[in-house]
One Martini backbone bead per residue (centre of mass of N, CA, C, O) as a GRO file, in nm:
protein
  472
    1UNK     BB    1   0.101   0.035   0.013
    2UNK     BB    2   0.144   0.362   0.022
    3UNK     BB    3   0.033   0.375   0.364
    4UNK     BB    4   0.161   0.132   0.577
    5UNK     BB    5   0.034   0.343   0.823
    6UNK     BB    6  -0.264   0.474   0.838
    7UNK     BB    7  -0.413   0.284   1.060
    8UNK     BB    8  -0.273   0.465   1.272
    9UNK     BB    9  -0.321   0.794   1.206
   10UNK     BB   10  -0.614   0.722   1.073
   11UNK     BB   11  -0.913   0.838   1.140
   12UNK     BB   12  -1.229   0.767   1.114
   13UNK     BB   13  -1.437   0.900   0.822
   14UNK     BB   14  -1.737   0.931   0.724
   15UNK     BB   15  -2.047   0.986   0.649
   16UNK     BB   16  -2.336   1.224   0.660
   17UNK     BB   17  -2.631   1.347   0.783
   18UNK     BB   18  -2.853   1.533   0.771
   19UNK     BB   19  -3.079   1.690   0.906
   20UNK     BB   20  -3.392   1.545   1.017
   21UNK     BB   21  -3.547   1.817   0.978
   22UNK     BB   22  -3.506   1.821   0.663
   23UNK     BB   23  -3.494   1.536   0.518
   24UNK     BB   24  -3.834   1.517   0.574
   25UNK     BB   25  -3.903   1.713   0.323
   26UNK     BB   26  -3.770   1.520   0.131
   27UNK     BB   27  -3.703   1.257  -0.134
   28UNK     BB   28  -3.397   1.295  -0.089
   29UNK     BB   29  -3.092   1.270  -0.050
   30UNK     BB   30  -2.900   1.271   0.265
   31UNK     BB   31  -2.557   1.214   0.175
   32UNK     BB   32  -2.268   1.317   0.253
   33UNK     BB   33  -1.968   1.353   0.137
   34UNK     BB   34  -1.663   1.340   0.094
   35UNK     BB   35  -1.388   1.454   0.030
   36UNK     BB   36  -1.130   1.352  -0.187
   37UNK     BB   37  -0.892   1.388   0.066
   38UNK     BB   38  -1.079   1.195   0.292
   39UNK     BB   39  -1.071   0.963   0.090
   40UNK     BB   40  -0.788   0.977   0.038
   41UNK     BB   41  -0.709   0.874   0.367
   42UNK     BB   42  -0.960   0.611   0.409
   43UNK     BB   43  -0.781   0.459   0.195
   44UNK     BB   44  -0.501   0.454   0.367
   45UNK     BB   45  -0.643   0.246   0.605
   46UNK     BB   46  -0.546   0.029   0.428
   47UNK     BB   47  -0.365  -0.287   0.534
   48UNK     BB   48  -0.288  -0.507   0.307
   49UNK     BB   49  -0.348  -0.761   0.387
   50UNK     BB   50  -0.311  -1.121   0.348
   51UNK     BB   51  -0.578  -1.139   0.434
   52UNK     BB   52  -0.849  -1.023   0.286
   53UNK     BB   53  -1.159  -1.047   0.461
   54UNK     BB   54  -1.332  -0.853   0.237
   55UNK     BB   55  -1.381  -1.104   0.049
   56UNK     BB   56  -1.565  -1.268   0.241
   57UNK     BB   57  -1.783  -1.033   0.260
   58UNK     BB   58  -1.816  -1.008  -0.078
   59UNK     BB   59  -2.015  -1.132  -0.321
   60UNK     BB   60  -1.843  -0.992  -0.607
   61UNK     BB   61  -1.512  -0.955  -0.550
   62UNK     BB   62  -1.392  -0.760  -0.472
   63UNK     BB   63  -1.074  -0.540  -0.467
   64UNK     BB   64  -1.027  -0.343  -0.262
   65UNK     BB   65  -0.737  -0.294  -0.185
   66UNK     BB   66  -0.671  -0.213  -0.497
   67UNK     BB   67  -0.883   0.078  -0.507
   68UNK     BB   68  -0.763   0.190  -0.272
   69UNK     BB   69  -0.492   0.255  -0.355
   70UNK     BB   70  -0.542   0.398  -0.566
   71UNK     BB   71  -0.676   0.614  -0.467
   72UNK     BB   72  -0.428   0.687  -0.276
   73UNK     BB   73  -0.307   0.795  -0.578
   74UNK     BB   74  -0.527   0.906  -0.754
   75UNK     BB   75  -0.647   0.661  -0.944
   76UNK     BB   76  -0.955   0.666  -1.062
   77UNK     BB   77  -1.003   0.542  -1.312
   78UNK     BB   78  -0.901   0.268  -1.252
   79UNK     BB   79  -1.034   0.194  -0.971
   80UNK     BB   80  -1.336   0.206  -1.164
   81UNK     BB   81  -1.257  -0.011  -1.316
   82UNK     BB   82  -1.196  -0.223  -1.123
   83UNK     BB   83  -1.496  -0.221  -0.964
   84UNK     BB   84  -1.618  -0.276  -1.278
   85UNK     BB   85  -1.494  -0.611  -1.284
   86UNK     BB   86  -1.728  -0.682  -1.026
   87UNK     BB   87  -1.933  -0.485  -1.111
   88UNK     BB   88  -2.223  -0.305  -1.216
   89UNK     BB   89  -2.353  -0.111  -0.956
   90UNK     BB   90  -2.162   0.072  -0.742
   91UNK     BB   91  -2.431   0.275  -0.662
   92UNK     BB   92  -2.605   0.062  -0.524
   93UNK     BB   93  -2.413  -0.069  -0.310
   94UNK     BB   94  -2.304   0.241  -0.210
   95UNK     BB   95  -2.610   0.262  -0.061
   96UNK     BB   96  -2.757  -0.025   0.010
   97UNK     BB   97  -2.565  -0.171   0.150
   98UNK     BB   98  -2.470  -0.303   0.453
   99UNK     BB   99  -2.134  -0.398   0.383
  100UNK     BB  100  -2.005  -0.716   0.485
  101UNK     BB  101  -1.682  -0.588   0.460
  102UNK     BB  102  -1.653  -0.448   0.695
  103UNK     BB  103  -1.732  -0.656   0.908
  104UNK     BB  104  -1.428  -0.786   0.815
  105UNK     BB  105  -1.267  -0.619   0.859
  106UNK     BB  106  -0.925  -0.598   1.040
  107UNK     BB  107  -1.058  -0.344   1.205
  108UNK     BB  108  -1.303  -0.447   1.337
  109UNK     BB  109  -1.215  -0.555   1.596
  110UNK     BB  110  -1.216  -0.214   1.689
  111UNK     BB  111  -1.454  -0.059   1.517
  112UNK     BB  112  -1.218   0.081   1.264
  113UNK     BB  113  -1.332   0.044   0.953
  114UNK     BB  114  -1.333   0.067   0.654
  115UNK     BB  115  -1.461   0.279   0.434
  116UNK     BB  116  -1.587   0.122   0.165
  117UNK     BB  117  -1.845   0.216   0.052
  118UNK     BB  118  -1.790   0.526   0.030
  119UNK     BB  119  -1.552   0.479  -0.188
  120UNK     BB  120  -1.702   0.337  -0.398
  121UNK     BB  121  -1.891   0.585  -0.417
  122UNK     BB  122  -1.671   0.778  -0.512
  123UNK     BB  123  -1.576   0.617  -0.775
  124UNK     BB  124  -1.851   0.632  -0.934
  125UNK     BB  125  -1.937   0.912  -0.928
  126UNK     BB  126  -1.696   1.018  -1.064
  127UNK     BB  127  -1.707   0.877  -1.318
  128UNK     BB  128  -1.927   0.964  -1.437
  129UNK     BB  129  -1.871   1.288  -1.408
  130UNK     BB  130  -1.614   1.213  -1.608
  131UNK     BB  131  -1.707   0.968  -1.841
  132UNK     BB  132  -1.595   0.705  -1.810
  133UNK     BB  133  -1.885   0.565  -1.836
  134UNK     BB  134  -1.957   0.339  -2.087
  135UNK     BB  135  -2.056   0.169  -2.354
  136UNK     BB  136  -1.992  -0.191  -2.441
  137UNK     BB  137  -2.007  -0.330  -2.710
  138UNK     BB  138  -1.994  -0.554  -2.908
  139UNK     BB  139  -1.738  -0.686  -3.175
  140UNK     BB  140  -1.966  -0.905  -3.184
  141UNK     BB  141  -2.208  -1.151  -3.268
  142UNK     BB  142  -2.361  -1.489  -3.197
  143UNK     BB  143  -2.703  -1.509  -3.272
  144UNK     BB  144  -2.805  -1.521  -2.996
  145UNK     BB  145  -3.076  -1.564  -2.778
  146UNK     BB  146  -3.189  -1.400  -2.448
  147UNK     BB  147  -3.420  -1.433  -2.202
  148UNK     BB  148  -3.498  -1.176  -1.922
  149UNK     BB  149  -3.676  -1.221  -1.623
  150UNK     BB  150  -3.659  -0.942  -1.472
  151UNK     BB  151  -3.524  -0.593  -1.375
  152UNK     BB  152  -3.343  -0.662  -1.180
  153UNK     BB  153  -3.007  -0.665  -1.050
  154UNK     BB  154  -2.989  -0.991  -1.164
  155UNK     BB  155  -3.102  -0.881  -1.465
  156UNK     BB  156  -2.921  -0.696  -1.541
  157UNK     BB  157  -2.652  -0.812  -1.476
  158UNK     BB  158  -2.682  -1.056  -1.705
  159UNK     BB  159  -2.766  -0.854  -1.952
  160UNK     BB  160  -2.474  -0.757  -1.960
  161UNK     BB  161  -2.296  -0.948  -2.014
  162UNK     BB  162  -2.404  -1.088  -2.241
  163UNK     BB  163  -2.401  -0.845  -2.445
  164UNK     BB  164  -2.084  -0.836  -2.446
  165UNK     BB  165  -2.060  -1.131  -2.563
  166UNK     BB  166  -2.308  -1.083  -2.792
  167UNK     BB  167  -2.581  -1.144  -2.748
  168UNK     BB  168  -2.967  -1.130  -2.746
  169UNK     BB  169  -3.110  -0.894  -2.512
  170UNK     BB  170  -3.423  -0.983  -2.349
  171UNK     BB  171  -3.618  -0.794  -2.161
  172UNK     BB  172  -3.901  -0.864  -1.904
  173UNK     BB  173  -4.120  -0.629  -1.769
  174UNK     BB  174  -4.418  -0.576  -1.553
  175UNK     BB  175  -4.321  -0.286  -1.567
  176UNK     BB  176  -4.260   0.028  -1.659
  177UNK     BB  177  -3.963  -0.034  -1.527
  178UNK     BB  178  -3.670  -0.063  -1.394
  179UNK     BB  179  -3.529  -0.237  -1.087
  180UNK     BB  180  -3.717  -0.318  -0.936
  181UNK     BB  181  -3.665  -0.267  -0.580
  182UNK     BB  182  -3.484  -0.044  -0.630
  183UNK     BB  183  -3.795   0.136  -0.745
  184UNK     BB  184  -4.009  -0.044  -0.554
  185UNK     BB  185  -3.873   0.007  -0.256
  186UNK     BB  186  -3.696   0.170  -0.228
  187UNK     BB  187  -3.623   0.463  -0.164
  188UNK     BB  188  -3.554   0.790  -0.244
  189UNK     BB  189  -3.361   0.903   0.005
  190UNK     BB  190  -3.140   0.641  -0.097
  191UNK     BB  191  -3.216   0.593  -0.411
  192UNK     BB  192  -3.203   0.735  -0.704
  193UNK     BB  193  -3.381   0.681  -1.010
  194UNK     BB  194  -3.108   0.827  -1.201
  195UNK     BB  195  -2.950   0.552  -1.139
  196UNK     BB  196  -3.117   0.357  -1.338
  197UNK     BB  197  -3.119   0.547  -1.601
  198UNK     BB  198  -2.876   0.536  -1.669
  199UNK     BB  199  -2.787   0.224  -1.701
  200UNK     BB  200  -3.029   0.181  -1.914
  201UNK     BB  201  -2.898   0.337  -2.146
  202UNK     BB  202  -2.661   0.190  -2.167
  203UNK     BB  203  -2.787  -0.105  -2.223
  204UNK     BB  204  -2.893  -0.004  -2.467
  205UNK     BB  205  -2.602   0.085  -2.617
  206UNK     BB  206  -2.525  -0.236  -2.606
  207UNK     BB  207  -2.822  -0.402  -2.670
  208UNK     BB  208  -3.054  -0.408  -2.499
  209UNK     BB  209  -3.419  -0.525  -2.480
  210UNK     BB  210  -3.691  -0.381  -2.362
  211UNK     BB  211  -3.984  -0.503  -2.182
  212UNK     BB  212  -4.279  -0.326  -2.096
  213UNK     BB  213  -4.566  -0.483  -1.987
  214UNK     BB  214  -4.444  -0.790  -1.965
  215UNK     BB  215  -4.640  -1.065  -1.798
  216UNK     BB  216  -4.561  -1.354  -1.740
  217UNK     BB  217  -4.769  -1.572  -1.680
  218UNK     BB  218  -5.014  -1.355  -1.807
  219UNK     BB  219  -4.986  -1.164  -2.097
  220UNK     BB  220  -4.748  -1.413  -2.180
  221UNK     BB  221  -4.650  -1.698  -2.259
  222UNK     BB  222  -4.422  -1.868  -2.150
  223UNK     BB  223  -4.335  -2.115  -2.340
  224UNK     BB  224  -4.377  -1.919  -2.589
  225UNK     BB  225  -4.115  -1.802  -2.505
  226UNK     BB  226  -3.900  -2.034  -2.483
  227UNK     BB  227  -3.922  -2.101  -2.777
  228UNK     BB  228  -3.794  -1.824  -2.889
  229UNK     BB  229  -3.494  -1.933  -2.718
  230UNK     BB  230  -3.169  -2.008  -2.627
  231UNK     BB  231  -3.218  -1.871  -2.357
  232UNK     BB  232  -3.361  -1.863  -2.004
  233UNK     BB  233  -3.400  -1.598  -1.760
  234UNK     BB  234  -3.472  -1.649  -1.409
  235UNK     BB  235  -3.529  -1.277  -1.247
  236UNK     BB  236  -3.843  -1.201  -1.040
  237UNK     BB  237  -3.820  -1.264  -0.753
  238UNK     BB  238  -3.899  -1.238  -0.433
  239UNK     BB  239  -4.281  -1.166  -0.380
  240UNK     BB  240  -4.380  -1.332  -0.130
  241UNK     BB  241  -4.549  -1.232   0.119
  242UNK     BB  242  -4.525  -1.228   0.494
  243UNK     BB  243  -4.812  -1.319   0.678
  244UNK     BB  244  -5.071  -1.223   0.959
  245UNK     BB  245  -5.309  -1.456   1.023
  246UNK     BB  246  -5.553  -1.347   1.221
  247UNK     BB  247  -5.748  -1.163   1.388
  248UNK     BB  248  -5.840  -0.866   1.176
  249UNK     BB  249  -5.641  -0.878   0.899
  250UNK     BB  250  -5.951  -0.738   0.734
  251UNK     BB  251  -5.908  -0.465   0.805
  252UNK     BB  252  -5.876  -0.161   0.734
  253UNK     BB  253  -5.519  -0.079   0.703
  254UNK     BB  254  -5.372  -0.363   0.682
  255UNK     BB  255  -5.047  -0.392   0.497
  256UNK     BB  256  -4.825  -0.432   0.299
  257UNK     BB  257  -4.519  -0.276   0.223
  258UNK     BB  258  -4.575  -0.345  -0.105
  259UNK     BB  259  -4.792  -0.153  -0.092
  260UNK     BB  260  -4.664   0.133  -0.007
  261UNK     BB  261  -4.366   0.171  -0.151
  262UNK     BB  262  -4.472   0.171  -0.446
  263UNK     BB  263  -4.610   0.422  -0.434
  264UNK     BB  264  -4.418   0.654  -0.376
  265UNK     BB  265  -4.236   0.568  -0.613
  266UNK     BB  266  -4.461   0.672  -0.837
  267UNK     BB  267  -4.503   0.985  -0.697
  268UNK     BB  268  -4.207   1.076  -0.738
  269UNK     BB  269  -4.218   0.987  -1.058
  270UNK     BB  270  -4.514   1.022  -1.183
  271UNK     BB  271  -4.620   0.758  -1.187
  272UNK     BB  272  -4.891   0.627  -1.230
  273UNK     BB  273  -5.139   0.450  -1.012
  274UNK     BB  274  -5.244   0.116  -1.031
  275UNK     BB  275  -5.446   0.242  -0.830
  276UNK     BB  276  -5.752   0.389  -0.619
  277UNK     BB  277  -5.577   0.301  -0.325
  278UNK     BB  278  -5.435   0.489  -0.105
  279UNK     BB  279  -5.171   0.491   0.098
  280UNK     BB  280  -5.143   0.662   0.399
  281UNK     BB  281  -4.981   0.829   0.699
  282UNK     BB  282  -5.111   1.075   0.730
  283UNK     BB  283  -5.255   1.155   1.068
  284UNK     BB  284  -5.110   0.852   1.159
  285UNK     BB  285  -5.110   0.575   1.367
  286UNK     BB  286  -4.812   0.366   1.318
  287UNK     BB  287  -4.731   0.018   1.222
  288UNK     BB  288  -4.453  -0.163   1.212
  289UNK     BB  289  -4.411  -0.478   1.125
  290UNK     BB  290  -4.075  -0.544   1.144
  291UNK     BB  291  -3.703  -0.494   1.146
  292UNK     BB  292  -3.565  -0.463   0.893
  293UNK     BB  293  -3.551  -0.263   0.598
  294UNK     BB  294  -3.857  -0.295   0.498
  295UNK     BB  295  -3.928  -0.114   0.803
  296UNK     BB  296  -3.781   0.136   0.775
  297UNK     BB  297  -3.857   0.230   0.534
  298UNK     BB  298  -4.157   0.285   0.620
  299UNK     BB  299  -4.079   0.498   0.807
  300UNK     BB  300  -3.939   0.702   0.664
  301UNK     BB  301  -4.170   0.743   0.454
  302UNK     BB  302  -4.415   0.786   0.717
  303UNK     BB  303  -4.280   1.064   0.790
  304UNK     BB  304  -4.281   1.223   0.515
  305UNK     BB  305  -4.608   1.193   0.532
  306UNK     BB  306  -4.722   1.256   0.881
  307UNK     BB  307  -4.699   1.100   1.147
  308UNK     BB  308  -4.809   1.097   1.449
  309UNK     BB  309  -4.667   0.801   1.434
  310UNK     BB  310  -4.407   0.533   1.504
  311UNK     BB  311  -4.408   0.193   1.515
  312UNK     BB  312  -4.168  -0.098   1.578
  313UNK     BB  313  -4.200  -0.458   1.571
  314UNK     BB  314  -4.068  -0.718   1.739
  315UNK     BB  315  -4.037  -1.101   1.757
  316UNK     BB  316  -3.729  -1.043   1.904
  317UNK     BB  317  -3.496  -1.006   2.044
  318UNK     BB  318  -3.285  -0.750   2.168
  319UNK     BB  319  -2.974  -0.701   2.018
  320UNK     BB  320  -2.659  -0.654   2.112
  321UNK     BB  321  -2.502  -0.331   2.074
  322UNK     BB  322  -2.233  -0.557   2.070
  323UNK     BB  323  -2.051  -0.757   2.006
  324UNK     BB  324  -1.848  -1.039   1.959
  325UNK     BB  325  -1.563  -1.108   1.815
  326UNK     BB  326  -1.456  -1.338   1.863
  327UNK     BB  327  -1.707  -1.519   1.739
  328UNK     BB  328  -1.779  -1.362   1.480
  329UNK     BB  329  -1.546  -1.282   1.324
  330UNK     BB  330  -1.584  -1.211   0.968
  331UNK     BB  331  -1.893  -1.231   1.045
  332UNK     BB  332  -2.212  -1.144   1.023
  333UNK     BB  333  -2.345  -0.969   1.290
  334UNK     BB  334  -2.553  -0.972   1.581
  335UNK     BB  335  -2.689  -0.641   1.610
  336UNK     BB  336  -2.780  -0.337   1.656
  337UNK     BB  337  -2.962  -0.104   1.483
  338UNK     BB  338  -2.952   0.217   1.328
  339UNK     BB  339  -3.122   0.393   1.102
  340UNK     BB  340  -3.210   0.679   0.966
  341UNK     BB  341  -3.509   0.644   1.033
  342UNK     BB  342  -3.479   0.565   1.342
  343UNK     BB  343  -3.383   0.903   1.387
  344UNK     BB  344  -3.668   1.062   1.310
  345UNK     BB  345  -3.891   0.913   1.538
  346UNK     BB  346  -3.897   0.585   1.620
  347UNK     BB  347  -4.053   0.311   1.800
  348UNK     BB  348  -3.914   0.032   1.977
  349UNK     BB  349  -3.994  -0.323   1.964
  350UNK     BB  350  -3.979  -0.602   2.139
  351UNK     BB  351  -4.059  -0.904   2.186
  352UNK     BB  352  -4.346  -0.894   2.008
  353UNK     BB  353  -4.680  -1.061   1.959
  354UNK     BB  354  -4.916  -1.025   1.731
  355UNK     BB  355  -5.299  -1.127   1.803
  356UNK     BB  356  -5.457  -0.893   1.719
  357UNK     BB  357  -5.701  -0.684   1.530
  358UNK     BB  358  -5.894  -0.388   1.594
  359UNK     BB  359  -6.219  -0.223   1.506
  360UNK     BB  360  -6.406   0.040   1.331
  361UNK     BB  361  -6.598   0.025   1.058
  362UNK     BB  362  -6.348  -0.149   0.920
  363UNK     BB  363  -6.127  -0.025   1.073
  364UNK     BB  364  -5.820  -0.011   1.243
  365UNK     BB  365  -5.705   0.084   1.603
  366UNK     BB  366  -5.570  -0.206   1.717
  367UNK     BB  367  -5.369  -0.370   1.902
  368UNK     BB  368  -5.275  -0.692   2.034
  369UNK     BB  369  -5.045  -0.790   2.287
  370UNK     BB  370  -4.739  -0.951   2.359
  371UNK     BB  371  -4.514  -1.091   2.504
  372UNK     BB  372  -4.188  -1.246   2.490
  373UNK     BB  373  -3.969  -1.544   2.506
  374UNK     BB  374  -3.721  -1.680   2.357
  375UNK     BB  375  -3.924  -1.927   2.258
  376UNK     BB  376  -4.200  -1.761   2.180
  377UNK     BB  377  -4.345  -1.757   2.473
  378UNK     BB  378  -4.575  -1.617   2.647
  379UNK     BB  379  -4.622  -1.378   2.926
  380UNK     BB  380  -4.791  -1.380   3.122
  381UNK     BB  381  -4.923  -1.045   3.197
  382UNK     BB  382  -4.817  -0.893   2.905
  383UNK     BB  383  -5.036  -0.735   2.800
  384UNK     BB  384  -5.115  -0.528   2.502
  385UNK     BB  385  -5.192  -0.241   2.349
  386UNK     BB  386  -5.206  -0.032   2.016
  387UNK     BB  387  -5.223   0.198   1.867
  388UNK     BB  388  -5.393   0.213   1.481
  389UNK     BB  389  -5.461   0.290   1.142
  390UNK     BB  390  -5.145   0.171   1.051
  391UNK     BB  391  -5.058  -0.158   0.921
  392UNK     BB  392  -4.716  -0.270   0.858
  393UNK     BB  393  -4.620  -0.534   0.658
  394UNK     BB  394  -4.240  -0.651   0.747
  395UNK     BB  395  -4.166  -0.993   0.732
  396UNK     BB  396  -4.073  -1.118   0.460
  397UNK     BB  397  -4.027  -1.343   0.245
  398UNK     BB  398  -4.055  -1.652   0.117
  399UNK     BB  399  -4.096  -1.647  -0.217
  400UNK     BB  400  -4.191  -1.671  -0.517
  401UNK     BB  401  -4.421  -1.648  -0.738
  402UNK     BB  402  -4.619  -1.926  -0.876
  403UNK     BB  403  -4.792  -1.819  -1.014
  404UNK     BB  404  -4.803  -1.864  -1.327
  405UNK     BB  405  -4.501  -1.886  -1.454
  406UNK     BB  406  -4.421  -2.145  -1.266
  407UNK     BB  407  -4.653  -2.321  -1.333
  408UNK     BB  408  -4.673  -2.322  -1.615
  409UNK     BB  409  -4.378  -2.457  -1.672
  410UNK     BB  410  -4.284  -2.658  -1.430
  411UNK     BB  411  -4.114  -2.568  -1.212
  412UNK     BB  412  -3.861  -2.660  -0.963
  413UNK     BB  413  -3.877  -2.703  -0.652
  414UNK     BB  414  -3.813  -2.632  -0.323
  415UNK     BB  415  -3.850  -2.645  -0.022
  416UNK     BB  416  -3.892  -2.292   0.018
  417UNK     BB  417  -4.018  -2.231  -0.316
  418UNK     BB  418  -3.759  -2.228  -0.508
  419UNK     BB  419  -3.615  -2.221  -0.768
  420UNK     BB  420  -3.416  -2.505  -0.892
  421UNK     BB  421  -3.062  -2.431  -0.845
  422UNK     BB  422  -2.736  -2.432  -0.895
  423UNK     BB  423  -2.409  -2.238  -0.836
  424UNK     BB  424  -2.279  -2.360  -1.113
  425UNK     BB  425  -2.538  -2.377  -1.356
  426UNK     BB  426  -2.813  -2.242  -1.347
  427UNK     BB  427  -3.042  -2.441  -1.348
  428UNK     BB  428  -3.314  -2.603  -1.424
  429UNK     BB  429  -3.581  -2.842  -1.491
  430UNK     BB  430  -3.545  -2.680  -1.763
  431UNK     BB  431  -3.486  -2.666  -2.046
  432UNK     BB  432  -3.281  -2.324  -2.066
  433UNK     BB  433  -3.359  -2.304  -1.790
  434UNK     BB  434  -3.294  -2.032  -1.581
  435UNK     BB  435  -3.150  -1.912  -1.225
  436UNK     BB  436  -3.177  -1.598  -1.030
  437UNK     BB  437  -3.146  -1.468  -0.709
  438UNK     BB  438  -3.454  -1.461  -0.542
  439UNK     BB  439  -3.581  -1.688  -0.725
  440UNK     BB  440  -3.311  -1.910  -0.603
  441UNK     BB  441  -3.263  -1.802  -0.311
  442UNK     BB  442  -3.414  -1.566  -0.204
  443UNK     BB  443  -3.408  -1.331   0.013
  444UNK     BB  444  -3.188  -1.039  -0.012
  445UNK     BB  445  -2.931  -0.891  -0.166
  446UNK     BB  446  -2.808  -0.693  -0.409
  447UNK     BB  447  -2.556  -0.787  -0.420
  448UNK     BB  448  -2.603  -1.099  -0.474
  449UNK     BB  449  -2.783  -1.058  -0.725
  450UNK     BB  450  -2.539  -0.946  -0.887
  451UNK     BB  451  -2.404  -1.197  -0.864
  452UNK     BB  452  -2.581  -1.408  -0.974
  453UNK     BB  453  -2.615  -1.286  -1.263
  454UNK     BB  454  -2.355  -1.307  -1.309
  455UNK     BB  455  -2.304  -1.632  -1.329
  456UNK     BB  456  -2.525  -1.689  -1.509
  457UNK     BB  457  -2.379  -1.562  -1.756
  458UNK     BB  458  -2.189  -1.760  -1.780
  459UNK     BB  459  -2.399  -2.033  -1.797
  460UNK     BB  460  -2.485  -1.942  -2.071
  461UNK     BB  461  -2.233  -1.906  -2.238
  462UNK     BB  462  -2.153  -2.185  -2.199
  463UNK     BB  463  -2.396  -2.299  -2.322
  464UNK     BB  464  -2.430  -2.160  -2.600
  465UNK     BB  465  -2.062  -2.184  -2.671
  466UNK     BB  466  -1.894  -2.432  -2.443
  467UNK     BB  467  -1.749  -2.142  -2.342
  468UNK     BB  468  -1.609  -1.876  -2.148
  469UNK     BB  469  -1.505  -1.502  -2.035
  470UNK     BB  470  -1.635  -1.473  -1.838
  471UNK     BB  471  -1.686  -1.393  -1.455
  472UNK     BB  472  -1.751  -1.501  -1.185
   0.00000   0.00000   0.00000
């Protein structure tokens, strides 16, 4: 590394995000960067360890030191090939991933791991900004064609490798735009969709074409698509919500978080509304059940549309303020998080149950609710109830949505309700029909599907070619 004792000098020094009595009144990005010389010092505390550990913490398989370095020289565009060498889209990962690489650093032992994530994005902005960013059209085309259902992360990530490839690729997208949750679950606060209409720009100028209003196994023959190309991947996502069928499930106000964050985010884009029964939380008390990251965006959402209360129902115990790390690292550890939606000002409750939701003239009013104990069984005379207009299910998917195209189809599916193929050659149990991504592997991170996409893409180009130059 250029700077041998960095992690030694240089006091760990993340982005900071604007005061919350304002970004709550706009949906826009609200995340300070870091100034040029300050990211090229965060980027001189890596250690370029023997094992860097951030490698294993990585799905997409960044070379993390390797463009560390580069940045503390200087040399940022080398840095964002780098980086675009195993990623396609780390302008999304550098805003929404969890990070699961800072987890592994080898300063995280001490709680002040190299801000990863924050380079990455200071790298691909830039990049951006300077036009290094450019299509890489095929200099052949192969003849082949590859269709391509499903327009998330996943789906994205392999029609880019494929076309580049050089084969004939066609995304199919069930909606009006390209993103999957990237553009109707992520909110605009975390990430703004015209950082998704850029890569689909270059993306068409690569040769890729899409399919919008597309819905196969529902407005097109899912076979009859089959047979019309020389291989198909299934990257739908999992989108089957776990639901809470309790008694008063059935009153008006209580919905799914993906019934709520899709309208949203088609508000914010000016896209036509889906139907004509707006959910909002403004001058309603919301609780939101579920802790995980679809609940907070919940949270989010819901205060600045509003909401007169939030409050965040989680059925597992309160996780540890810190970690063991000796037990942990450098795998990603069960600890408490605090999201910036959750700084804004909503409250958590642990470890409880909810057993009913009542209402009258048929909308929610009160959850009914009890404690439980780590093994998940009621407390005796710990109940209470909970006022609430708006109740969102943020509890996570289960499988993909079987109806429509996965039976029509008649693919394999897993013990878990997902598409089988394994991570090997992502084959489904029908000829030339692959899967990756959510619909293979189950709810997961961004990296992930970016990960299984690019992997799929090459075991379609082995599949249609022999053999592949494509990069695992």
């Amino acid at each position: 590394m250029g700077k041998v004792t960095g992690f030694l000098e240089i006091e760990r020094q993340d982005r900071k995000y604007k005061p919350a009595a304002d970004r709550i009144r706009h949906w826009g990005e609200f995340v300070i960067p870091l100034t040029e010389e300050a990211t090229r010092s965060q980027a001189a505390r890596c250690m370029n360890c023997g094992i860097p550990y951030c490698h294993n913490g990585c799905p997409v398989n960044n070379q993390i030191p390797d463009w560390n370095d580069l940045v503390y020289t200087g040399d940022w565009q080398e840095a964002s090939r780098n980086l675009h060498s195993t990623n396609n889209f780390p302008e999304f990962t550098g805003r929404i991933c969890p990070a699961p690489c800072e987890a592994s650093c080898t300063l995280n032992i001490e709680d002040t791991p190299v801000t990863i994530k924050t380079i990455e994005c200071a790298i691909v902005d830039r990049a951006w900004r300077e036009g290094w960013i450019k299509p890489l059209p095929p200099e052949e085309k192969t003849g082949k064609k590859v269709a391509i259902i499903g327009a998330g992360p996943a789906g994205l990530a392999a029609a880019q490798q494929l076309a580049r490839a050089g084969h004939s690729v066609h995304i199919f997208e069930k909606h009006a735009k390209a993103g999957g949750l990237l553009r109707y679950g992520i909110p605009d606060f975390k990430m703004e969709k015209h950082l998704i209409d850029r890569r689909i720009a270059q993306m068409e100028a690569e040769g890729v074409t899409f399919h919008y209003g597309t819905h196969i196994g529902v407005t097109q023959d899912a076979s009859q698509l089959v047979d019309s190309f020389d291989a198909v991947l299934l990257t739908g996502g999992a989108e089957k919500p776990r639901d809470l069928p309790i008694p008063g499930r059935d009153l008006s106000g209580v919905h799914f978080a993906m019934q709520f964050l899709p309208q949203q985010n088609r508000r914010v884009s000016k896209e036509p509304p889906l139907d004509n029964h707006p959910i909002l939380a403004g001058g309603k008390h919301v609780v939101v059940i579920g802790g995980g990251d679809t609940g907070s965006d919940c949270i989010g959402t819901s205060i600045r549309q509003g909401a007169l209360s939030v409050t965040q129902l989680e059925i597992m115990p309160r996780p540890p303020d810190k970690e063991n790390k000796a037990l942990t690292w450098p795998d990603w550890p069960l600890k408490l998080r605090t999201s910036s939606s959750h700084q804004e000002g909503a409250e958590r409750d642990f470890s409880v149950l909810t057993r009913s939701f009542s209402g009258e003239n048929g909308e929610v009013k009160t959850l009914h609710c009890v404690r439980v104990d780590a093994r998940m069984q009621p407390i005796p005379g710990s109940e209470f109830d909970l006022k609430a207009d708006l109740v969102l299910l943020a509890m996570g998917f289960v499988h993909p949505v079987h109806e429509g195209m996965l039976a029509s189809l008649g693919v394999k599916l897993d013990q878990r309700g997902n598409v089988e193929a394994n991570v090997k050659d992502y084959r489904s149990s029908i000829d030339k029909v692959f899967a990756a991504g959510d619909m293979r592997r189950g709810q997961s991170l961004v990296v992930w599907a970016i990960r299984e996409g690019r992997q799929a893409a090459r075991a379609v180009d082995e599949y249609l070619m022999g053999e592949s130059l494509l990069p695992r």
